[in-house]
Structure formats: C-alpha cells, structure tokens
PDB file of N, CA, C and O in Angstrom:
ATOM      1  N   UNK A   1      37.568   3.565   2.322  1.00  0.00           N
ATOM      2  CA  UNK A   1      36.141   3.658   2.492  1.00  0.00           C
ATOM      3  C   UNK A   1      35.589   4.592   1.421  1.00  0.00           C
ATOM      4  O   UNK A   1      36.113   5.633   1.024  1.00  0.00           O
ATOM      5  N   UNK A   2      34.384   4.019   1.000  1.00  0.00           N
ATOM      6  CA  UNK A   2      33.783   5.242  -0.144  1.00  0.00           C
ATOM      7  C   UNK A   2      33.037   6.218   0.347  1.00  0.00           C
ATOM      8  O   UNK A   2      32.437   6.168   1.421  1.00  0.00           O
ATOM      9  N   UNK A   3      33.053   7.328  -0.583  1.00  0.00           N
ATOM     10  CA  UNK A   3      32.423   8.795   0.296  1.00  0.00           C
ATOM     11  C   UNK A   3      30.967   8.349  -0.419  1.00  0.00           C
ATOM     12  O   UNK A   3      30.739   7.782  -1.488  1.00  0.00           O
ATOM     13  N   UNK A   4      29.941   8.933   0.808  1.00  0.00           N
ATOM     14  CA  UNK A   4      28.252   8.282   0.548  1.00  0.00           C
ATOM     15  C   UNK A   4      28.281   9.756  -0.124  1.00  0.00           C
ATOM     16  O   UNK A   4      28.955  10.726   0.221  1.00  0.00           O
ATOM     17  N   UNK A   5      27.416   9.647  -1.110  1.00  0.00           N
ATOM     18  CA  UNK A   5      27.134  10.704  -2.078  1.00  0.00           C
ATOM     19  C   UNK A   5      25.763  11.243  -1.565  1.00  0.00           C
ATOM     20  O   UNK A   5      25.143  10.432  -0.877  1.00  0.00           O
ATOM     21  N   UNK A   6      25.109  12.577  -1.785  1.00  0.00           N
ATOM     22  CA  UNK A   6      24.296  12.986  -1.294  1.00  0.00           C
ATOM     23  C   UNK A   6      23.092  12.968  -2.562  1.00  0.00           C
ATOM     24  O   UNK A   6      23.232  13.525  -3.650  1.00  0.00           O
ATOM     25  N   UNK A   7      22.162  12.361  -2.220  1.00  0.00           N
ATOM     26  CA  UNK A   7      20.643  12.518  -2.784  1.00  0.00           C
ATOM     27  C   UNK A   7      20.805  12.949  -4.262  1.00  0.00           C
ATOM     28  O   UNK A   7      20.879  12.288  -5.298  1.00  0.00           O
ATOM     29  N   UNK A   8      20.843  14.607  -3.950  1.00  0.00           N
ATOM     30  CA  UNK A   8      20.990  15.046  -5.382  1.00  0.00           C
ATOM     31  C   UNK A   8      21.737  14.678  -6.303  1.00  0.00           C
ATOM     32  O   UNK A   8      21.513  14.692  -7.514  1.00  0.00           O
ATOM     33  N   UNK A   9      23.029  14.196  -5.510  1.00  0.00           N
ATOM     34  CA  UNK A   9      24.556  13.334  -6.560  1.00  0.00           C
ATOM     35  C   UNK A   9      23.712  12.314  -6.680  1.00  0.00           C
ATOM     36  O   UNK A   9      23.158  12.334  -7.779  1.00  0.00           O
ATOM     37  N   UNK A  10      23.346  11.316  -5.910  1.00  0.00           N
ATOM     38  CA  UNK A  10      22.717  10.267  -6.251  1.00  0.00           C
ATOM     39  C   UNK A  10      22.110  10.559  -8.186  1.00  0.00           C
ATOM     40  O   UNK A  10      22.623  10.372  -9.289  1.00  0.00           O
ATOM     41  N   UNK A  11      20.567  11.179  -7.595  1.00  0.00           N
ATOM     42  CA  UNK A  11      19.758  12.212  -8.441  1.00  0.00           C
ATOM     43  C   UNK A  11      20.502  12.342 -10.241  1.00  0.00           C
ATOM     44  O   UNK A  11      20.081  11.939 -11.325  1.00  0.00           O
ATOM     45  N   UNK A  12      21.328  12.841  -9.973  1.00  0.00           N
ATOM     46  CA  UNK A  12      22.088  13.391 -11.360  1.00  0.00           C
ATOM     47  C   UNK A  12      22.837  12.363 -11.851  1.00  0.00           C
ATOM     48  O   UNK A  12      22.898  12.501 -13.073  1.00  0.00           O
ATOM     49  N   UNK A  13      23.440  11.394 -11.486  1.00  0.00           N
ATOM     50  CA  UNK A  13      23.998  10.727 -11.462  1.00  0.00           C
ATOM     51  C   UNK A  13      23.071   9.324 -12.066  1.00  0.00           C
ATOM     52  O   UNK A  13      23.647   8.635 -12.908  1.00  0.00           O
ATOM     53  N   UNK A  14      21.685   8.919 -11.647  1.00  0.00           N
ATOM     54  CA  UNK A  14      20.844   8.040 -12.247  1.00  0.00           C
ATOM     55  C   UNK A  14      20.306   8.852 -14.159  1.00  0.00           C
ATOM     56  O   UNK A  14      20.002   8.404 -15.265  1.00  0.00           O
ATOM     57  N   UNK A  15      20.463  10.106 -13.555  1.00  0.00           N
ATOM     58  CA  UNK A  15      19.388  10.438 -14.819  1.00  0.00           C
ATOM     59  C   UNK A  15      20.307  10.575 -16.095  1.00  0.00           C
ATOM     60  O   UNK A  15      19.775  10.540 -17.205  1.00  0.00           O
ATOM     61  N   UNK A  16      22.309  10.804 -15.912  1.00  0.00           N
ATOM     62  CA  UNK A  16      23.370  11.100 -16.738  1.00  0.00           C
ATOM     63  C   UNK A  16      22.778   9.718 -17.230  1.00  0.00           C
ATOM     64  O   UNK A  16      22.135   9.793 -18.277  1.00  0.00           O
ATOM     65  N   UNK A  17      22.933   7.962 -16.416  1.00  0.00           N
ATOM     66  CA  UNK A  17      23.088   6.820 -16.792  1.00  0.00           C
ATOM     67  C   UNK A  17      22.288   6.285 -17.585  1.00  0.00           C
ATOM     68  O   UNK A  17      22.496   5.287 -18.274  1.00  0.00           O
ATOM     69  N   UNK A  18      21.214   7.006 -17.517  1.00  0.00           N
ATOM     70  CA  UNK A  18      20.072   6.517 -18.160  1.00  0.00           C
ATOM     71  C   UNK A  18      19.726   7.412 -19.863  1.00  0.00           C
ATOM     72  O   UNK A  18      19.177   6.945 -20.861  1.00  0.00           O
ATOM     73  N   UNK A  19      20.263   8.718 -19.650  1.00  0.00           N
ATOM     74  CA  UNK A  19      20.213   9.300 -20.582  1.00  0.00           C
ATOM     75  C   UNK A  19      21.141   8.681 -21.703  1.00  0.00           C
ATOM     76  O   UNK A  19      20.822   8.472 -22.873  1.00  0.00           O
ATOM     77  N   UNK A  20      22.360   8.432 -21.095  1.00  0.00           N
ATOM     78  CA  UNK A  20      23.498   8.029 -22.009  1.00  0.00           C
ATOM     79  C   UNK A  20      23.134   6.366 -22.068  1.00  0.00           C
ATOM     80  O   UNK A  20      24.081   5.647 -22.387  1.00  0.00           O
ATOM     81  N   UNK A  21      22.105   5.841 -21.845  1.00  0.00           N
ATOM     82  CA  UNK A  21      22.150   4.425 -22.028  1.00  0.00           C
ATOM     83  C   UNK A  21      20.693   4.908 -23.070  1.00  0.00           C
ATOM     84  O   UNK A  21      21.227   4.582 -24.131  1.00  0.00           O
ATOM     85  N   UNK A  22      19.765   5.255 -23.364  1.00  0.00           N
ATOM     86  CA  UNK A  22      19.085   6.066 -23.961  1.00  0.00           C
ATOM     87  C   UNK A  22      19.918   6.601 -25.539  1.00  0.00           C
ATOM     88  O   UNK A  22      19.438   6.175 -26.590  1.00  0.00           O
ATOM     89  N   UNK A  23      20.571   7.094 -25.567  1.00  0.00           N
ATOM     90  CA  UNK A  23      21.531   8.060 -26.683  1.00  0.00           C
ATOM     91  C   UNK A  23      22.227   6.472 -27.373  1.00  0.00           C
ATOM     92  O   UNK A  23      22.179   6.203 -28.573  1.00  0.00           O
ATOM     93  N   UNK A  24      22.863   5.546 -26.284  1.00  0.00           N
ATOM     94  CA  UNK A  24      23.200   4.457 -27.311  1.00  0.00           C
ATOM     95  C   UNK A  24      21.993   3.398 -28.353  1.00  0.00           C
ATOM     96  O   UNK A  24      21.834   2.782 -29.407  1.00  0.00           O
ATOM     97  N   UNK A  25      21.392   3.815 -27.050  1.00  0.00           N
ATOM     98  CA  UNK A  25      20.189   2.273 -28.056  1.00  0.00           C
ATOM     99  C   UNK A  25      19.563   3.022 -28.990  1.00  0.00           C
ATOM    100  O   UNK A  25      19.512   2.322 -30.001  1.00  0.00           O
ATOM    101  N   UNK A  26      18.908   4.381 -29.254  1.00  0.00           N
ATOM    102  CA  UNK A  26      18.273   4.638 -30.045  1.00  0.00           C
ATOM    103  C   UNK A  26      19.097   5.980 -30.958  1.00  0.00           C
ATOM    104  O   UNK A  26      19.159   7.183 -30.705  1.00  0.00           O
ATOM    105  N   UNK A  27      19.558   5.321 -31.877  1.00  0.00           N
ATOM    106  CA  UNK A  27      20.661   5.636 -32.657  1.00  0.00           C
ATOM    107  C   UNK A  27      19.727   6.280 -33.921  1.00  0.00           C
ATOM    108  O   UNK A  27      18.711   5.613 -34.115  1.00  0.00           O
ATOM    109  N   UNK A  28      19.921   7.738 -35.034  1.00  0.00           N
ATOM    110  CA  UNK A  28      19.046   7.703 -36.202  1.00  0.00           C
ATOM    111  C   UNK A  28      19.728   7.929 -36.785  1.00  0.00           C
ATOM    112  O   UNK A  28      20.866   8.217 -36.416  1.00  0.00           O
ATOM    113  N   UNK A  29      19.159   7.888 -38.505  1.00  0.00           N
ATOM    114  CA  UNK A  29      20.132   7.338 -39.264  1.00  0.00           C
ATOM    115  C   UNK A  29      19.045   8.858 -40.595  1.00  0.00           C
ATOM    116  O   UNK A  29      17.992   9.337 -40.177  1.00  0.00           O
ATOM    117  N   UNK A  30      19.454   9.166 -41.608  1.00  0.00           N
ATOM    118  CA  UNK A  30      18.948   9.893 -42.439  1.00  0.00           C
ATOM    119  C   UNK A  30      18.089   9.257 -43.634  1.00  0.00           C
ATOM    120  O   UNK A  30      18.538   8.723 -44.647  1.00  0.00           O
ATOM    121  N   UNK A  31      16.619   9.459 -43.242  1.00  0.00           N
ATOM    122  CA  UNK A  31      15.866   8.883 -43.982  1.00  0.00           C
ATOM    123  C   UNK A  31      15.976   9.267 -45.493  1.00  0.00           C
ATOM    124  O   UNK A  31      15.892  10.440 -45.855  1.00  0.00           O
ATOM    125  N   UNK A  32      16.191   8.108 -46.460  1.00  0.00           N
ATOM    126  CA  UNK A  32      16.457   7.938 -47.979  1.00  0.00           C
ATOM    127  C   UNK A  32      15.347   7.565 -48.470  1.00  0.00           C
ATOM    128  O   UNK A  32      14.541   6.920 -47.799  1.00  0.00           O
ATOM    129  N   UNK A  33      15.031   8.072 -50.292  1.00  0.00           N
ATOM    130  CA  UNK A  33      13.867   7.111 -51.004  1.00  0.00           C
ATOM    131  C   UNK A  33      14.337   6.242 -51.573  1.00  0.00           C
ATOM    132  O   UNK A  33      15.497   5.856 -51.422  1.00  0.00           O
ATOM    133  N   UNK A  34      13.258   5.632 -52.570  1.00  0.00           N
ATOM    134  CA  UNK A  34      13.792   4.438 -52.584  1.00  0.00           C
ATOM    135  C   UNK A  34      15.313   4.409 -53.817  1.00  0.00           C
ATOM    136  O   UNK A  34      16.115   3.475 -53.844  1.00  0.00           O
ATOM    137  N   UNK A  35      15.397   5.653 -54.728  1.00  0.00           N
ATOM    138  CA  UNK A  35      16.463   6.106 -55.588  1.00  0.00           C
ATOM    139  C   UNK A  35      17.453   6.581 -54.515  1.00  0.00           C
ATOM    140  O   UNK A  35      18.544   6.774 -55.052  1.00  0.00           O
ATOM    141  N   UNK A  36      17.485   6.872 -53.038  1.00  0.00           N
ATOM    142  CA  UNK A  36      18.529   6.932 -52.304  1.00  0.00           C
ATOM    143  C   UNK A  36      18.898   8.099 -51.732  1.00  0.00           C
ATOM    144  O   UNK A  36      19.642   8.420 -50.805  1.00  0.00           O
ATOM    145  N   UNK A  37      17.962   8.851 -52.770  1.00  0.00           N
ATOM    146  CA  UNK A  37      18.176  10.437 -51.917  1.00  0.00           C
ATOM    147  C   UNK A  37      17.423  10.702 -50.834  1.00  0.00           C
ATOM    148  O   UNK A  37      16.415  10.045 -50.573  1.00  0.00           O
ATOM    149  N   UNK A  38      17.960  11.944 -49.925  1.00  0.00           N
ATOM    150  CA  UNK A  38      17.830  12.375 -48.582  1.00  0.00           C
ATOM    151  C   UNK A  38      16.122  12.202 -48.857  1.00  0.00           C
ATOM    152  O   UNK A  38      15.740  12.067 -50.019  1.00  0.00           O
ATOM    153  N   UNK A  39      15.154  12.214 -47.757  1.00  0.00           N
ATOM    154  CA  UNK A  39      13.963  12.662 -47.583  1.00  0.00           C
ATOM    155  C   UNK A  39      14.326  14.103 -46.955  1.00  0.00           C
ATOM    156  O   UNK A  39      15.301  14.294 -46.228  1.00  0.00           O
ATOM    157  N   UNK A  40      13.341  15.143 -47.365  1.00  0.00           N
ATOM    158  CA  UNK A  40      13.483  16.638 -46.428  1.00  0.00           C
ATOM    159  C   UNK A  40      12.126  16.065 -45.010  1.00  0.00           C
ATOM    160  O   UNK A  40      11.330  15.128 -44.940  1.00  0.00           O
ATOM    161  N   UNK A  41      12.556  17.466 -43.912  1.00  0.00           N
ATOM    162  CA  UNK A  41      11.593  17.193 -43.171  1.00  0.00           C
ATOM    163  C   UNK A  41      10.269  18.182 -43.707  1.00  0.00           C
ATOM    164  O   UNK A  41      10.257  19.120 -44.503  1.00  0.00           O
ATOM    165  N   UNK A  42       9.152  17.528 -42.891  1.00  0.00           N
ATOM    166  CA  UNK A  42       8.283  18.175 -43.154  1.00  0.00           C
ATOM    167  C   UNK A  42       7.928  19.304 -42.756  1.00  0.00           C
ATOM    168  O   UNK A  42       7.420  18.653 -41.842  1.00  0.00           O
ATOM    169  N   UNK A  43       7.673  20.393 -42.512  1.00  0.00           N
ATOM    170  CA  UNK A  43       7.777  21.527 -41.405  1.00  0.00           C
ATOM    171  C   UNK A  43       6.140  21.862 -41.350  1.00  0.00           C
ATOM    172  O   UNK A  43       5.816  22.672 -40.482  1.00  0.00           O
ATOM    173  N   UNK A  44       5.239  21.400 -42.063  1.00  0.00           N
ATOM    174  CA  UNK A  44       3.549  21.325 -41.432  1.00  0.00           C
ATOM    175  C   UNK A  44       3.578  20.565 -40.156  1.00  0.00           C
ATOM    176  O   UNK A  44       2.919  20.969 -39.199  1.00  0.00           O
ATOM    177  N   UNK A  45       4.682  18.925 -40.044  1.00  0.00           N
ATOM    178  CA  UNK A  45       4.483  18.303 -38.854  1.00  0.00           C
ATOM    179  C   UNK A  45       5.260  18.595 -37.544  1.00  0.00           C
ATOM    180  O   UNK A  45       5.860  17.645 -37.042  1.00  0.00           O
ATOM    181  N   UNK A  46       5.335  20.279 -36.698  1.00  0.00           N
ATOM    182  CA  UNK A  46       6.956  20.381 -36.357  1.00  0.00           C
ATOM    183  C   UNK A  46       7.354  19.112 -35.342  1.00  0.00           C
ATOM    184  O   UNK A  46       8.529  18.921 -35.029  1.00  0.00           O
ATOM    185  N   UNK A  47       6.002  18.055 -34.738  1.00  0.00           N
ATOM    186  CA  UNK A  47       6.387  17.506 -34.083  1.00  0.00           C
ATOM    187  C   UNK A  47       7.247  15.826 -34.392  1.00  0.00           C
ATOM    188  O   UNK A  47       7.549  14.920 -33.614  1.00  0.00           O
ATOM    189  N   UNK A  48       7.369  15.940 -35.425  1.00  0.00           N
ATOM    190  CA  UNK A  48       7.569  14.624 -36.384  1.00  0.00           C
ATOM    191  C   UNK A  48       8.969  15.054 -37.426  1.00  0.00           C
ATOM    192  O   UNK A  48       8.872  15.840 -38.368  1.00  0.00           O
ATOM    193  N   UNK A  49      10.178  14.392 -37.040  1.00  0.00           N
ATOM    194  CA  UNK A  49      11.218  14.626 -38.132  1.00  0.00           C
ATOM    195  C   UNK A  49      11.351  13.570 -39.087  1.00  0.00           C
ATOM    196  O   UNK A  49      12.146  12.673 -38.807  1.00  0.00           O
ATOM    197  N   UNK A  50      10.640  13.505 -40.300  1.00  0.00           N
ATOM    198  CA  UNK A  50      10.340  12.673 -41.336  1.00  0.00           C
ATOM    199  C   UNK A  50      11.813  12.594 -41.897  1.00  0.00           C
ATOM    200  O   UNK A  50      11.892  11.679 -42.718  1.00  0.00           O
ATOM    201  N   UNK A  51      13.303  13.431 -41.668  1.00  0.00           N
ATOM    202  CA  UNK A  51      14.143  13.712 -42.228  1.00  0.00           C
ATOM    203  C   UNK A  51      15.079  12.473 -41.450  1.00  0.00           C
ATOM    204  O   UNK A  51      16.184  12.114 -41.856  1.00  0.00           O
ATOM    205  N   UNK A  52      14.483  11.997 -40.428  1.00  0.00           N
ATOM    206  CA  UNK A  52      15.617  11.159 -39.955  1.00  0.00           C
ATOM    207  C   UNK A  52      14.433   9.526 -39.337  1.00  0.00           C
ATOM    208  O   UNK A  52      13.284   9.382 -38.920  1.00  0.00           O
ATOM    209  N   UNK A  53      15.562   8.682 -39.622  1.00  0.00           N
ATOM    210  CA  UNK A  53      14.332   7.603 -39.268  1.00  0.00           C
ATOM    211  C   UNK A  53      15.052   6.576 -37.967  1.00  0.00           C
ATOM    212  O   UNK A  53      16.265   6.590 -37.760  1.00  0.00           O
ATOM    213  N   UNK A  54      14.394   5.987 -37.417  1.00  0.00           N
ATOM    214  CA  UNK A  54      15.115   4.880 -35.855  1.00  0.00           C
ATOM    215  C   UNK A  54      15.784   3.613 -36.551  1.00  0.00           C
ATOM    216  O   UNK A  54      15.003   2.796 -37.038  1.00  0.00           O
ATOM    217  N   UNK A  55      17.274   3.345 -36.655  1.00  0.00           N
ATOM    218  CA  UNK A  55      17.730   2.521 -37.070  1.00  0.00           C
ATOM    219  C   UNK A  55      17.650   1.265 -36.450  1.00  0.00           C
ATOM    220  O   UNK A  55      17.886   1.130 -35.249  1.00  0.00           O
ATOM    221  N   UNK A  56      17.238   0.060 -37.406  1.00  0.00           N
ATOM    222  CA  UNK A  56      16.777  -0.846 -36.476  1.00  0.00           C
ATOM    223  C   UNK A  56      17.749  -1.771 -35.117  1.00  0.00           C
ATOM    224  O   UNK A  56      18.852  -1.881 -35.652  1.00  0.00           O
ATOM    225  N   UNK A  57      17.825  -2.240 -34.134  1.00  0.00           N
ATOM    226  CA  UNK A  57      18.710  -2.976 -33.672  1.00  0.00           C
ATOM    227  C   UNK A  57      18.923  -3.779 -34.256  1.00  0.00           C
ATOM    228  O   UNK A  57      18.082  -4.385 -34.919  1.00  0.00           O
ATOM    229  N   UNK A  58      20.624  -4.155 -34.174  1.00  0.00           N
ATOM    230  CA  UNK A  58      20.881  -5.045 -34.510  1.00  0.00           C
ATOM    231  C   UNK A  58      21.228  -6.563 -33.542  1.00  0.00           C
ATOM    232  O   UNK A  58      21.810  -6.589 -32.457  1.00  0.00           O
ATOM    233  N   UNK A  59      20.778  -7.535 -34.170  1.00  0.00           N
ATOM    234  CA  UNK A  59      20.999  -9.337 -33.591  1.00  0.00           C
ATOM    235  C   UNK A  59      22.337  -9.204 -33.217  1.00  0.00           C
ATOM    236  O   UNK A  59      23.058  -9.003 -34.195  1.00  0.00           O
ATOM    237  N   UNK A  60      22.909  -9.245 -32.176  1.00  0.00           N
ATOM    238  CA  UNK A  60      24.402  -9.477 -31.929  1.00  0.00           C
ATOM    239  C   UNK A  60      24.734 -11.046 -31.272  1.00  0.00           C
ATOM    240  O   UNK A  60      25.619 -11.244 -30.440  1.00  0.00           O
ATOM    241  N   UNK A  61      23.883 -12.041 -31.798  1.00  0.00           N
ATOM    242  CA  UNK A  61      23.884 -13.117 -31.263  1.00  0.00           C
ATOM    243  C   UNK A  61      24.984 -14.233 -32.628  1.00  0.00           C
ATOM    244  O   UNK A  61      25.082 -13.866 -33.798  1.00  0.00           O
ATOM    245  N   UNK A  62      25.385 -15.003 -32.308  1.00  0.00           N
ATOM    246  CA  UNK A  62      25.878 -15.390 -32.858  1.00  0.00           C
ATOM    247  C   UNK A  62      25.400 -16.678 -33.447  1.00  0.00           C
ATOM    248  O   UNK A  62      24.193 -16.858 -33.282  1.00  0.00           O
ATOM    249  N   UNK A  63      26.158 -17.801 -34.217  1.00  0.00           N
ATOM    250  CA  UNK A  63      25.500 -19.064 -34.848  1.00  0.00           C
ATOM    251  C   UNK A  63      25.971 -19.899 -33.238  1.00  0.00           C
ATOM    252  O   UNK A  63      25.143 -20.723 -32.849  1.00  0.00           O
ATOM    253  N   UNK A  64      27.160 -19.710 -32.399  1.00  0.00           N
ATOM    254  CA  UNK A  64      27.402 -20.566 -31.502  1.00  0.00           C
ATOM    255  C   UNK A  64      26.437 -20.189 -30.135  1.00  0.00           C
ATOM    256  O   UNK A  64      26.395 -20.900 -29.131  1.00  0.00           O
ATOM    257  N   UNK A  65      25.768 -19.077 -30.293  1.00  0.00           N
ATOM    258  CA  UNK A  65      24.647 -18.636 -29.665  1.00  0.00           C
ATOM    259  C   UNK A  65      23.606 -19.446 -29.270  1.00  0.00           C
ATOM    260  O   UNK A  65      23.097 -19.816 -28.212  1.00  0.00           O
ATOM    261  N   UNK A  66      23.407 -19.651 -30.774  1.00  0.00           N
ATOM    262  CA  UNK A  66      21.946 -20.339 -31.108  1.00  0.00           C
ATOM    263  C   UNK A  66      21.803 -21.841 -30.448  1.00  0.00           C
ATOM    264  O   UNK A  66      21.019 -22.365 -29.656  1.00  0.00           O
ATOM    265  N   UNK A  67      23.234 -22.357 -31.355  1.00  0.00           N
ATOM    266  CA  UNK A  67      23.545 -23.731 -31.105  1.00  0.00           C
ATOM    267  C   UNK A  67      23.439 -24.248 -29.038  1.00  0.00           C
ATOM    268  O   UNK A  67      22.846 -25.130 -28.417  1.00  0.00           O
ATOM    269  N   UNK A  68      24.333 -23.157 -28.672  1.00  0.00           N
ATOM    270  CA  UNK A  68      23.937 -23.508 -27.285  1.00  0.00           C
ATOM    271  C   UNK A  68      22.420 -23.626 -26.425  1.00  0.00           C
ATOM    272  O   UNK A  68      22.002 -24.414 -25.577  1.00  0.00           O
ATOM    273  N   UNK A  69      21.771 -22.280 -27.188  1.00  0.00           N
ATOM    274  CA  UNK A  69      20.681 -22.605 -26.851  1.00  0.00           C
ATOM    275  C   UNK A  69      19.476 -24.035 -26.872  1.00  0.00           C
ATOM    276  O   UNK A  69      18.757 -24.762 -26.187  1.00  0.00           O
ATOM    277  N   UNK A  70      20.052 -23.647 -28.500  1.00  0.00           N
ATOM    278  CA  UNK A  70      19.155 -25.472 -28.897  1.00  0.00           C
ATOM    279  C   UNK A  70      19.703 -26.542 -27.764  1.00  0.00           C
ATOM    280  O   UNK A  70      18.787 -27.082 -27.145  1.00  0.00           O
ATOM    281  N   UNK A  71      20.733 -26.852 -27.470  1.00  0.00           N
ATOM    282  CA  UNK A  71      21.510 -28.010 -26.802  1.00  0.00           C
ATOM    283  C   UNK A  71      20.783 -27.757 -25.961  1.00  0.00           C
ATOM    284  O   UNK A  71      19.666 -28.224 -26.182  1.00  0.00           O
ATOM    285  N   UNK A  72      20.920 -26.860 -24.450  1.00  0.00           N
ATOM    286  CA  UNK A  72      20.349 -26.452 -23.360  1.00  0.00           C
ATOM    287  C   UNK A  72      18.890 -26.851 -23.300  1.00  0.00           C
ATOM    288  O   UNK A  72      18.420 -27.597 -22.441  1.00  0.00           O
ATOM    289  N   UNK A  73      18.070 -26.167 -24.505  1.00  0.00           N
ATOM    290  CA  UNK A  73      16.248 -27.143 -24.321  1.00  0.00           C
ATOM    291  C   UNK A  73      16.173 -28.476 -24.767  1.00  0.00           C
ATOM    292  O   UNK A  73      15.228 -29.208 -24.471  1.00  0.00           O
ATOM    293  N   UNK A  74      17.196 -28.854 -25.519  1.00  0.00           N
ATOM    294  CA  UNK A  74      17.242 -30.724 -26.135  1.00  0.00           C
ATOM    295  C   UNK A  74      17.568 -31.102 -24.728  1.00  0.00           C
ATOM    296  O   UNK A  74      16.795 -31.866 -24.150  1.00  0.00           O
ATOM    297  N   UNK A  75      19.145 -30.433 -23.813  1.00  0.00           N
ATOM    298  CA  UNK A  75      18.810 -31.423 -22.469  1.00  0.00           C
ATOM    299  C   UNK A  75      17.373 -31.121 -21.573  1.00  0.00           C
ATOM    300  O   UNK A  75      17.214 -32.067 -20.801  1.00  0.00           O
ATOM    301  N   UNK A  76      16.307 -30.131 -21.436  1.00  0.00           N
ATOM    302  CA  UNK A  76      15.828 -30.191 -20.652  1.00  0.00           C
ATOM    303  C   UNK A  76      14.960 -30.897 -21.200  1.00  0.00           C
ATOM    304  O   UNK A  76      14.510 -31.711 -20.393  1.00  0.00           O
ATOM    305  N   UNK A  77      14.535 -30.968 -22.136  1.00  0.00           N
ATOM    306  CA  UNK A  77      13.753 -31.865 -22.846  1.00  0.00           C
ATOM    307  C   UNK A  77      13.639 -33.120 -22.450  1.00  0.00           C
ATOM    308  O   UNK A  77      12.949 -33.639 -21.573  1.00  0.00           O
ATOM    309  N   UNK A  78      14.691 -33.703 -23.491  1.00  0.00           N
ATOM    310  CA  UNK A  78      15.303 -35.069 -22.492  1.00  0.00           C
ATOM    311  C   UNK A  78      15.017 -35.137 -21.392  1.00  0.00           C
ATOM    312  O   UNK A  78      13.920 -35.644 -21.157  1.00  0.00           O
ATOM    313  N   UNK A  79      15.875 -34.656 -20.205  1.00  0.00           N
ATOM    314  CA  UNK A  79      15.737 -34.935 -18.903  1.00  0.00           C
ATOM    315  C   UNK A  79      13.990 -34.967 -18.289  1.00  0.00           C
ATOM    316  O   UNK A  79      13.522 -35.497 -17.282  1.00  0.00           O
ATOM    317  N   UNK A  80      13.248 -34.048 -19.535  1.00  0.00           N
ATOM    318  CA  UNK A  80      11.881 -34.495 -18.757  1.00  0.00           C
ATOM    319  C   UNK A  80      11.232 -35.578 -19.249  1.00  0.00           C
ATOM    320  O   UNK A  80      10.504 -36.322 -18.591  1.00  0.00           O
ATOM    321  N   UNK A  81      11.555 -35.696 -20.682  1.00  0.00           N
ATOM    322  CA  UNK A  81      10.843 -37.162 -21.191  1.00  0.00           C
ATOM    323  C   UNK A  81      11.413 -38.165 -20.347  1.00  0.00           C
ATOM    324  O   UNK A  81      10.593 -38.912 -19.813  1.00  0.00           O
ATOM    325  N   UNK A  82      12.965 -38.416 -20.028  1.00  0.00           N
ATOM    326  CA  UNK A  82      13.467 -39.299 -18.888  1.00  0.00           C
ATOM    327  C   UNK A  82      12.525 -40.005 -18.081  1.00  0.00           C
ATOM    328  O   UNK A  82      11.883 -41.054 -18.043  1.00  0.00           O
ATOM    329  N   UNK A  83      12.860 -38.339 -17.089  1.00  0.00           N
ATOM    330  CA  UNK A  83      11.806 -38.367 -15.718  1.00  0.00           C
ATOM    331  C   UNK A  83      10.484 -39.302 -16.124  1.00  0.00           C
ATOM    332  O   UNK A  83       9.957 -40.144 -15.396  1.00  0.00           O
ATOM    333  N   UNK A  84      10.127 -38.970 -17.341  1.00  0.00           N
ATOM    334  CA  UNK A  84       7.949 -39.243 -17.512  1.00  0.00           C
ATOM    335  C   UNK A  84       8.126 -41.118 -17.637  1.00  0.00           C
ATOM    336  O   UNK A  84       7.050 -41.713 -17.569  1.00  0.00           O
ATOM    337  N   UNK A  85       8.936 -41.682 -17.746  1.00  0.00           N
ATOM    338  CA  UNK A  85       9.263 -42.857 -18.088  1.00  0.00           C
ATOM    339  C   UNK A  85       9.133 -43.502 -16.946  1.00  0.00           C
ATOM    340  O   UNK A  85       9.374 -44.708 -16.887  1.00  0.00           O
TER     341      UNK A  85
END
C-alpha cells in the first residue's frame, strides 16, 4: 500500500515538477554578434540580460511523422467525401 503524503509533501513536490520541467524547456544559450563574439550585458537594464538569449525549440518530429499525419487526414478525407456520395 502507498503512504498518502501530506499537503505540504504534496505542495513541494508539484512546485520541484514544475520547476524542473521549466529549467528543461527554457534552456539559454550566450548571445553572439553577427562576427560571433560574446554580446556583454547591459547593466543600465538590471532587469534584462542582453548577455544571454532563449534558444529556440527544437522540431523533434520526424519525416515518418509527417507522412503519418498526411495519411491519417487523406483517410478522413476520403471517408468523408465517401460518406457525401
């Protein structure tokens, strides 16, 4: 049998999951010009770190991804032009 955790475990326990699901998706990376060197931060903006920028997500979908998808709306497709007949 599992031990029921109390409120506050609950509590700490949502906010660890969310933090650390938080820390993966928004990953930064060190903002470069366009010759490649570092950008510095700005320290007039302290609320803005111009020194680091949000790396974009990446597509983790694949070409057999796609393909399934297309198939999947060609049958529903079909099956409704069918039906309209």
């Amino acid at each position: 049998m599992t031990k029921v955790k109390s409120n506050k475990q609950r509590k700490k326990a949502v906010a660890q999951a969310v933090s650390t699901a938080k820390a993966a998706s928004t990953t930064k990376k060190r903002a470069r010009t366009a010759k490649g060197q570092y950008i510095a931060d700005d320290p007039s903006t302290p609320n803005i770190n111009e020194a680091y920028v949000q790396e974009p997500k990446e597509n983790n979908y694949s070409l057999g991804d796609y393909l399934f998808a297309i198939l999947i709306l060609g049958a529903i497709i079909g099956f409704v032009y069918v039906s309209n007949i």
